[in-house]
N, C-alpha and C positions, 0 to 999 in steps of 0.2 A: 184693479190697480196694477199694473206696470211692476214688476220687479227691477229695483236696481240694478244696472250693472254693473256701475265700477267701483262701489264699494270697496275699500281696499279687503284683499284675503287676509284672513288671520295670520301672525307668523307663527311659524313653530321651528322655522332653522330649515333650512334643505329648504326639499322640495316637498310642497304642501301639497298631497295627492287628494286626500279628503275634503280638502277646500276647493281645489282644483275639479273636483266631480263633482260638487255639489254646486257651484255655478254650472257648471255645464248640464247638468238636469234641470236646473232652473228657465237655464235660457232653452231647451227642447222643448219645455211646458210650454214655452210661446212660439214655437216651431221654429226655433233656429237651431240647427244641429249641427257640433261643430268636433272631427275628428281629424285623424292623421291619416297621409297616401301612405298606405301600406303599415304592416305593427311590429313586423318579427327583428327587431334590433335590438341586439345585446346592449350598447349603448346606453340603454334605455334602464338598464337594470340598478336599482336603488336608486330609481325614480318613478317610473310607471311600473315596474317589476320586479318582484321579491327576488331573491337563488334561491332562498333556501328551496322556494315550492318546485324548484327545478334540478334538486339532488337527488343524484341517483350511486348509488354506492358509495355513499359519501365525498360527492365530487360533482360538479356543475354539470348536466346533460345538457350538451345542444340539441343532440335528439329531440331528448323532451320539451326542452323551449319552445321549438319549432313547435311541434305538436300540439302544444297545451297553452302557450303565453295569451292566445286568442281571447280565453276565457279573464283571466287578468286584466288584459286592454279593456273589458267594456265594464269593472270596478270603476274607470274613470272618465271614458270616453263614451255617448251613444252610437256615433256610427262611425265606420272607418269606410276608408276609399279603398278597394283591392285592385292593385295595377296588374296582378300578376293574370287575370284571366284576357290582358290584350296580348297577350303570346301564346295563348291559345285554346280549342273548346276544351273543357274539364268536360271531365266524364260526368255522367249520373253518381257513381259511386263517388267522383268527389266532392261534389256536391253537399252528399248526403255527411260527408265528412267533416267537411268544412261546416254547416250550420248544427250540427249536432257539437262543435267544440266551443261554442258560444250561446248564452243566454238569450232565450228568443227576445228579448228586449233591446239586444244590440241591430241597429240597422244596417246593413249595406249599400255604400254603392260601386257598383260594376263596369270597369271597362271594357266595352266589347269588343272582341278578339278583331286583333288587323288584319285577320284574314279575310274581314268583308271591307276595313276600315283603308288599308292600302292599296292606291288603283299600281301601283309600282312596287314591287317588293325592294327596299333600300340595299345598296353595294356595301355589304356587310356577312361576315364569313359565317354568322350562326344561320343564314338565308341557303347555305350553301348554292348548289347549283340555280336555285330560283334567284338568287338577289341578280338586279336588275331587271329581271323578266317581268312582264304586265300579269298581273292579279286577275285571274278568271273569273272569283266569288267578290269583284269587286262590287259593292253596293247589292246584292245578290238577298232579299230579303228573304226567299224561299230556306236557304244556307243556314240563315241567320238564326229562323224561326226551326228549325231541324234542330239543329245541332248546339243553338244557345237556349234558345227561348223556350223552347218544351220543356227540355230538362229544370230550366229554372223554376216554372209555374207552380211546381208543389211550394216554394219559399218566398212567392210574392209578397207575401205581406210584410218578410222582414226586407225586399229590395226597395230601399226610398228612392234610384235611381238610375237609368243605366247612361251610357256616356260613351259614345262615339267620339271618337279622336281622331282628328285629321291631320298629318303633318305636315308642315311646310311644300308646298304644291305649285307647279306650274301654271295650272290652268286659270284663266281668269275666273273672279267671282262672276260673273253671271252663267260662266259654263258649269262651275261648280255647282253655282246655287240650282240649274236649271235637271242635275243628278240627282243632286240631291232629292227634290221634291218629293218626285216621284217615288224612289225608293222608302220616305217618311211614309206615305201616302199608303205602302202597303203592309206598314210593321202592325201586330197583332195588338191590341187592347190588354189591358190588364199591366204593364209597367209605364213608371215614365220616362220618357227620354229627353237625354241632351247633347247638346252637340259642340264641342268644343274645335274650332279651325286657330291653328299658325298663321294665320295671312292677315295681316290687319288690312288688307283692301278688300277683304270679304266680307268686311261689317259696314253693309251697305243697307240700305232699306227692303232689296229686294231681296235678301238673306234675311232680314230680320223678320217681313212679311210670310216666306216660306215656313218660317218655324211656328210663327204664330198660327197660320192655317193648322199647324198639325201638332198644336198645342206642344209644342216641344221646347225645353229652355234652350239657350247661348248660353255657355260656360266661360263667366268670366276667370281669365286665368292669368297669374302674373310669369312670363315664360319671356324668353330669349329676345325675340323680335318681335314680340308683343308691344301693344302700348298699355304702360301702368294702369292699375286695378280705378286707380282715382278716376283714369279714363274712359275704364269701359262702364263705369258705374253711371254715366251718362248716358249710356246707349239703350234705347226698348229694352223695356222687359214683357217677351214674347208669352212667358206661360206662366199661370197661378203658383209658380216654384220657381226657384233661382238657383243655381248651383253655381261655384265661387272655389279654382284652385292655387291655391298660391303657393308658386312649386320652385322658381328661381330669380335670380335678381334679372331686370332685364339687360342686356346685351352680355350675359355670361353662358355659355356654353356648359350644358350638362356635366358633361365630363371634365370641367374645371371644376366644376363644382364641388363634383364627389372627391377629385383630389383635396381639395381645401377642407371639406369637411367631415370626414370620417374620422371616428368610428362614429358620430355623431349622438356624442356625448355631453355636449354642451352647446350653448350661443359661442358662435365662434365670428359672427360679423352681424351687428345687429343691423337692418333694414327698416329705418322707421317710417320709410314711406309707405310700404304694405302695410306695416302693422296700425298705419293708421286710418288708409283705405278701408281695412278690414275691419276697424269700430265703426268706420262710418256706415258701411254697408249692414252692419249687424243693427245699431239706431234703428236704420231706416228699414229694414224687415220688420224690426218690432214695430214701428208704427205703423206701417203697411197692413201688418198682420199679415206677413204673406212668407209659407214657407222655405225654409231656405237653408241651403248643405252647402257646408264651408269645411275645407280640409286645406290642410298646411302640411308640405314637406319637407323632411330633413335638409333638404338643399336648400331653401331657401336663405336658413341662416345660422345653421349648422346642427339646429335639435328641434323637434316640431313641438314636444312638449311643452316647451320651455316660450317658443314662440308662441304657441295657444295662451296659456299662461298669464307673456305678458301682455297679450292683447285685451282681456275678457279683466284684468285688472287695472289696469292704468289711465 
């Protein structure tokens, strides 16, 4: 028997965290996992996070937030999306940091570092002397499997995903897709991959056949110059799993974004076309029966909670 979805949640005033995690365990029972891009947001706090477990001398520790909130997050959430490892490899020892501050029951998934993922390093001052300059580990699976992929092996089991990200790109898709291939063709066993591109003329047959060959998902993602999530829910579904990011409104620029909606402490412009894209697509996993990781960011409409929330209710 099928577990209801939209049930309404109980009320109890605020925000119902207990209600809130107890659908979302439910709906992981049938392999749809649904978290937020990244956790560590004050914002967030007397709603997915206590203060009090974060005073330290009688007084709010950011310190310790940072630290410690990880553990907190998965009270409500099963898996969270970490963007922070596309800026670069984590050591061994973070590693071992990072999944030792959360319950092995919480899943991950990982963005792989743009230092294989950009074939141009962007005209941007944190790039220092490299921005502009062409990327030598680009596509470089050797790099990859060194300096990400070893390290991560001992925690396979809690990574449900890892996620190559492409940014907006010159090249045509069939020179892209024709990189691409190859490089899939030589990544190691043991995680699964997806592949999320900026270019809607890259979602072509011959991109979506590339991936299927090497059982890898398309990341549908509601982003800038993307076409709506409604849109891509049309398109193959190349592997046994689906991954699903809905990160911004489309034709809005990032950094509009995070102007309008920081500290990202509430809905501050609600988007009812994703959020409806995104029941639909959650339906049809469950009757698929086919795995599937869906994460929602602060940007898209000003508090990821709060948009999980009212998606999984309404």
């Amino acid at each position: 028997m099928t577990l209801p979805l939209f049930d309404p949640l109980p009320a109890e005033g605020g925000f119902n965290r207990a209600a809130l995690a107890a659908r979302l365990r439910a709906l992981s029972g049938e392999q749809v996992f649904i978290g937020t891009s990244s956790w560590k947001y004050e914002g967030w706090l007397g709603q997915i996070y206590t203060s009090e477990r974060y005073a330290a001398r009688g007084r709010f520790s950011q310190k310790k937030f940072q630290a410690e909130c990880l553990t907190e997050y998965a009270e409500t959430f099963p898996i969270v999306c970490g963007d922070f490892s596309f800026y670069q490899f984590p050591t061994p020892e973070f590693w071992e940091r990072l999944f030792a501050s959360a319950p092995a029951s919480l899943q991950f998934a990982l963005k792989v570092p743009e230092e294989v993922t950009a074939e141009v390093f962007p005209k941007h001052a944190r790039y220092g002397p490299r921005a502009g300059s062409r990327n030598e580990s680009y596509l470089n699976a050797d790099a990859l499997a060194a300096l990400f992929l070893d390290p991560l092996r001992p925690y396979a089991s809690r990574i449900a995903v890892l996620i190559f990200e492409f940014g907006s790109r010159r090249a045509s898709g069939r020179e892209f897709t024709s990189t691409l291939d190859p490089f899939l063709g030589k990544l190691p066993e043991g995680f699964r991959y997806s592949v999320e591109v900026r270019n809607r003329e890259y979602l072509t047959p011959r991109y979506f056949d590339c991936l299927k060959a090497h059982s890898a998902a398309h990341v549908l993602n509601a982003w800038t110059r993307m076409p709506p999530l409604d849109w891509q829910a049309k398109l193959p579904v190349p592997a046994n799993f689906t991954v699903v990011r809905a990160l911004l409104r489309q034709g809005r620029l990032y950094e509009k974004a995070v102007a309008m909606f920081q500290p990202y402490d509430k809905i501050r412009e609600e988007n009812p076309e994703t959020r409806d894209a995104l029941r639909e697509w959650i339906r049809r996993m469950r009757e698929e029966r086919r795995a599937s990781y869906i994460f929602v960011n602060n940007r898209l409409e000003g508090n990821a909670p709060e948009t999980i929330r009212a998606v999984v209710e309404e």
